[in-house]
Residue frames as a rotation matrix with the C-alpha (Angstrom) as fourth column:
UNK 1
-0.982 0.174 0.075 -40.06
-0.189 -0.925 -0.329 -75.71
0.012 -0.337 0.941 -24.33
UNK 2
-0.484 0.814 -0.323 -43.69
0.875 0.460 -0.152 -76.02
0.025 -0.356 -0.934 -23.10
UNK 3
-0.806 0.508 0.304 -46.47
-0.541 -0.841 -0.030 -72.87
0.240 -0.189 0.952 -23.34
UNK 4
-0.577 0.772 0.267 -49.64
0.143 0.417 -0.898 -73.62
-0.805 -0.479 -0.351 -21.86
UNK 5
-0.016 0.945 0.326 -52.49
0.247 0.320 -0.915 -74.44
-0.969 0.066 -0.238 -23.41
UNK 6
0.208 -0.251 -0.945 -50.58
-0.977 -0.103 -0.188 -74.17
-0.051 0.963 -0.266 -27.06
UNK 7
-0.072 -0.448 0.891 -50.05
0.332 0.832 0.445 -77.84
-0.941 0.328 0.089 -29.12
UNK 8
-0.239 0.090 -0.967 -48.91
-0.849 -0.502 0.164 -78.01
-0.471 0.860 0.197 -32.14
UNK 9
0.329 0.597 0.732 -50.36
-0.059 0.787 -0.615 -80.54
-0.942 0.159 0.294 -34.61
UNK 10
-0.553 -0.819 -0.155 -48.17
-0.483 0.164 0.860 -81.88
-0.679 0.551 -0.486 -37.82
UNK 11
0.323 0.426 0.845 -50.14
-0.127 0.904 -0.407 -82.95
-0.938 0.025 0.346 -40.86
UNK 12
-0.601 -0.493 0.629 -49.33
0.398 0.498 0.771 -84.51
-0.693 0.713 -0.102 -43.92
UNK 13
-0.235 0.739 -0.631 -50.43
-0.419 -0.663 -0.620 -82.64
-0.877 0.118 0.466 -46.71
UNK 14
-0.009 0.585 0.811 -53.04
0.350 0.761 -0.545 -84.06
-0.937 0.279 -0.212 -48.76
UNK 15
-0.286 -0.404 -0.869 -51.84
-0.734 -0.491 0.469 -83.59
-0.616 0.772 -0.156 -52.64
UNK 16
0.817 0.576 0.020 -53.83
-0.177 0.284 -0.942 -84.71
-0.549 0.766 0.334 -55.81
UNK 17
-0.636 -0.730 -0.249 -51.06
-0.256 -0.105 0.961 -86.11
-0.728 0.675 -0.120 -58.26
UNK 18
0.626 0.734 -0.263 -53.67
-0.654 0.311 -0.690 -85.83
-0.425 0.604 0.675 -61.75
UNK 19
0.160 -0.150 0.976 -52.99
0.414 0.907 0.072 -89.57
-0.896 0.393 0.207 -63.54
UNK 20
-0.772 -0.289 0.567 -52.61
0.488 0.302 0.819 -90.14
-0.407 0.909 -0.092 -67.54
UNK 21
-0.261 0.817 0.514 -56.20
0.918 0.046 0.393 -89.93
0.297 0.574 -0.763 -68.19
UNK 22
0.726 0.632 -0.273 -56.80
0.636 -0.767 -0.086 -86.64
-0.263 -0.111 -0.958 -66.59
UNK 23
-0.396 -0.779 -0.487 -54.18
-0.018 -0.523 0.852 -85.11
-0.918 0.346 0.193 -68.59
UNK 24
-0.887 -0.114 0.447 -54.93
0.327 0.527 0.784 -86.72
-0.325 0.842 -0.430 -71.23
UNK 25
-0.122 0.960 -0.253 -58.80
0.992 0.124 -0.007 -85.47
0.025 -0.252 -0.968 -70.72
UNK 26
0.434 0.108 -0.894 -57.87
0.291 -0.956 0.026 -81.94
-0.852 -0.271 -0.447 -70.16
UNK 27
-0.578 -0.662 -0.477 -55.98
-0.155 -0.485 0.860 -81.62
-0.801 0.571 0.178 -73.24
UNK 28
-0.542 0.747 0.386 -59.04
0.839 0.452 0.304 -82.95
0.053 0.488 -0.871 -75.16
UNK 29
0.430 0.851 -0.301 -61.02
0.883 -0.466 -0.056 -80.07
-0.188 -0.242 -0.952 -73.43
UNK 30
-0.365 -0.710 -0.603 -58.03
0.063 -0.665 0.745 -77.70
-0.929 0.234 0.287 -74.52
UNK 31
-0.826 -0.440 0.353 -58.28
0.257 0.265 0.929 -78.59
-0.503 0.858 -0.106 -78.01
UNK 32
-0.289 0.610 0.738 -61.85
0.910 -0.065 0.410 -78.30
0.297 0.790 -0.536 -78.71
UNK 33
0.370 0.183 -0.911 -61.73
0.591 -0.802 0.079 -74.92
-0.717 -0.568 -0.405 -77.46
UNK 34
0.051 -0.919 -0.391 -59.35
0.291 -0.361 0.886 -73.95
-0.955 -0.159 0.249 -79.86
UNK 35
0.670 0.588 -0.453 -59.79
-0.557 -0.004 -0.830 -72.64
-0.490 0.809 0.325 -83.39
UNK 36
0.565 -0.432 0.703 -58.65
0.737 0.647 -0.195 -74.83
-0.370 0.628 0.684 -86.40
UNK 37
-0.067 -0.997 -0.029 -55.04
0.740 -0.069 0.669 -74.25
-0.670 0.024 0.742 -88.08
UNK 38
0.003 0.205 0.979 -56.77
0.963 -0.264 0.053 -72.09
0.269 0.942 -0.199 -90.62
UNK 39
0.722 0.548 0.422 -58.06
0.366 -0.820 0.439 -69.51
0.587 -0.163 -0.793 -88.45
UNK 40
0.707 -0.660 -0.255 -54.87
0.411 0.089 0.907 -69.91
-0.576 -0.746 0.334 -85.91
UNK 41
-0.506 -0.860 0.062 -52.67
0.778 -0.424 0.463 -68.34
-0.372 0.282 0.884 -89.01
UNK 42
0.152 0.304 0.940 -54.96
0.551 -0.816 0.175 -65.76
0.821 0.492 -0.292 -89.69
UNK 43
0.945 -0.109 -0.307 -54.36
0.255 -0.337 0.906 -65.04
-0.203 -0.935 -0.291 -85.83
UNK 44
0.300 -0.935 -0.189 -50.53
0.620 0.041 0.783 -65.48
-0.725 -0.353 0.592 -86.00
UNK 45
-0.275 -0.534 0.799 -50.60
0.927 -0.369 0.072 -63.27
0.257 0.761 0.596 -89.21
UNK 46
0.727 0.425 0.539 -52.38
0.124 -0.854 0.506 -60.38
0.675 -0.301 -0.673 -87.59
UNK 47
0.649 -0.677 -0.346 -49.90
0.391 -0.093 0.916 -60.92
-0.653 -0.730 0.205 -84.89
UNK 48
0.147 -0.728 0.670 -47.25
0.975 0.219 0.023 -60.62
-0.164 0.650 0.742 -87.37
UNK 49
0.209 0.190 0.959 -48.63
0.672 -0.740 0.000 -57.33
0.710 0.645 -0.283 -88.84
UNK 50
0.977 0.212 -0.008 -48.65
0.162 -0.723 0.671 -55.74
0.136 -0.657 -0.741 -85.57
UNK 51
0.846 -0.469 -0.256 -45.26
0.062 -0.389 0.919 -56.38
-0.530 -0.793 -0.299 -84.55
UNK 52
-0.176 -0.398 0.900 -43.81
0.965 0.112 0.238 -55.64
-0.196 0.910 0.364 -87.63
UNK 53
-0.192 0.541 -0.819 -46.10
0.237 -0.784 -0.574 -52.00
-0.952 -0.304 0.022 -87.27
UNK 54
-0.850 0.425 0.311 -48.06
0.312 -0.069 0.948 -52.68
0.424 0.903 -0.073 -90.28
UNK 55
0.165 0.986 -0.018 -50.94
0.212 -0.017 0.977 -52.55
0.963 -0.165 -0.211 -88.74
UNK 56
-0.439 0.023 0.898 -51.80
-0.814 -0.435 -0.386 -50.77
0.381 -0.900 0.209 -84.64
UNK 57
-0.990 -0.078 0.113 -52.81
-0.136 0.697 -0.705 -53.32
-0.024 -0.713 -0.701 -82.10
UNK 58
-0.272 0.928 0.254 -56.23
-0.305 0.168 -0.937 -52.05
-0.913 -0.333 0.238 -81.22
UNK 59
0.426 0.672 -0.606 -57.20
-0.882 0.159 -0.444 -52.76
-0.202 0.723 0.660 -84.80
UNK 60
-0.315 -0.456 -0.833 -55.51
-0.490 0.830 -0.269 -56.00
0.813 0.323 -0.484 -85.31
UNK 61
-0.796 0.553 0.245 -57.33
-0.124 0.247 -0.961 -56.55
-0.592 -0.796 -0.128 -81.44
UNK 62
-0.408 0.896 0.178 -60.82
-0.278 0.064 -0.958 -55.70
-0.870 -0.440 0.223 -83.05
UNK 63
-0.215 -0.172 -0.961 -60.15
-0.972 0.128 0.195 -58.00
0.090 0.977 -0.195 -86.17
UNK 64
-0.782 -0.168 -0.600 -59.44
-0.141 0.986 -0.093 -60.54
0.607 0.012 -0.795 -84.60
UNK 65
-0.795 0.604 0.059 -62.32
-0.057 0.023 -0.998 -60.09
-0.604 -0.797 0.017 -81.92
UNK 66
-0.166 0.768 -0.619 -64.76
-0.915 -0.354 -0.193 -59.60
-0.368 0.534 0.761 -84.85
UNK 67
-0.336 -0.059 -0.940 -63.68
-0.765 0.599 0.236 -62.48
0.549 0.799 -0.247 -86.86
UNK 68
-0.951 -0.043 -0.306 -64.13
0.095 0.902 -0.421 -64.71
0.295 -0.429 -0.854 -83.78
UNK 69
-0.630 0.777 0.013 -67.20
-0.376 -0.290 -0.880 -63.44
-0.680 -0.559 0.474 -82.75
UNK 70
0.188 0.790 -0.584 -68.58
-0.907 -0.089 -0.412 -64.13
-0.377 0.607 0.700 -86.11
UNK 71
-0.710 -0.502 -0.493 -66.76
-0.525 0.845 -0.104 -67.36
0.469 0.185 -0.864 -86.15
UNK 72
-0.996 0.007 0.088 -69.08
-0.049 0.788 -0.614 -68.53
-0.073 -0.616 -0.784 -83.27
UNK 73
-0.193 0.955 -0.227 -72.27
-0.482 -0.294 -0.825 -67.08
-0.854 -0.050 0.517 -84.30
UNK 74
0.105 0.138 0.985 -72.13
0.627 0.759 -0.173 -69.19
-0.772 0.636 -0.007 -87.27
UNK 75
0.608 0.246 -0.755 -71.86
-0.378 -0.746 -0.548 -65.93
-0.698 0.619 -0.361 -90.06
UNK 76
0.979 0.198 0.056 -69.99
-0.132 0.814 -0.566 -66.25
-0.157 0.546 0.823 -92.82
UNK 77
0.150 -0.982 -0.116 -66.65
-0.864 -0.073 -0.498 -66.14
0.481 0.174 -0.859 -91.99
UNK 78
0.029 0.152 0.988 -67.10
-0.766 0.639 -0.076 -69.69
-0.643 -0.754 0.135 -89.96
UNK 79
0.956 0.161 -0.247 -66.00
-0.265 0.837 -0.479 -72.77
0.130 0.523 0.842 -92.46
């Protein structure tokens, strides 16, 4: 079948596969994002409390928002 002044045009599409090292490079840049196992079970215990319903979300939200905040400002909950 033939339409004027239509062509169509087939390309091959052009796909990044990411190697070893850029895996390997992003999970570096994961990690130091991430807080240390200490602070990661005070997280997972606030989690805990919540869904257990010790404790309401938004406050177990603006614990844990506090604790980091003062985690990066250097205060003293940061060691």
């Amino acid at each position: 079948m033939s339409l004027p002044g239509v062509t169509a045009e087939f390309h091959r599409p052009d796909h990044y596969i990411p190697t070893r090292d850029d895996l390997a490079s992003a999970a570096e840049a994961v990690r130091g994002v991430l807080p240390d196992h200490q602070t990661m079970a005070f997280y997972r215990g606030l989690g805990a409390l919540t869904l257990l319903g010790l404790m309401d979300w938004p406050v177990a939200a603006a614990i844990g928002v506090g604790v980091a905040v003062a985690q990066r400002a250097g205060g003293p909950a940061s060691k």
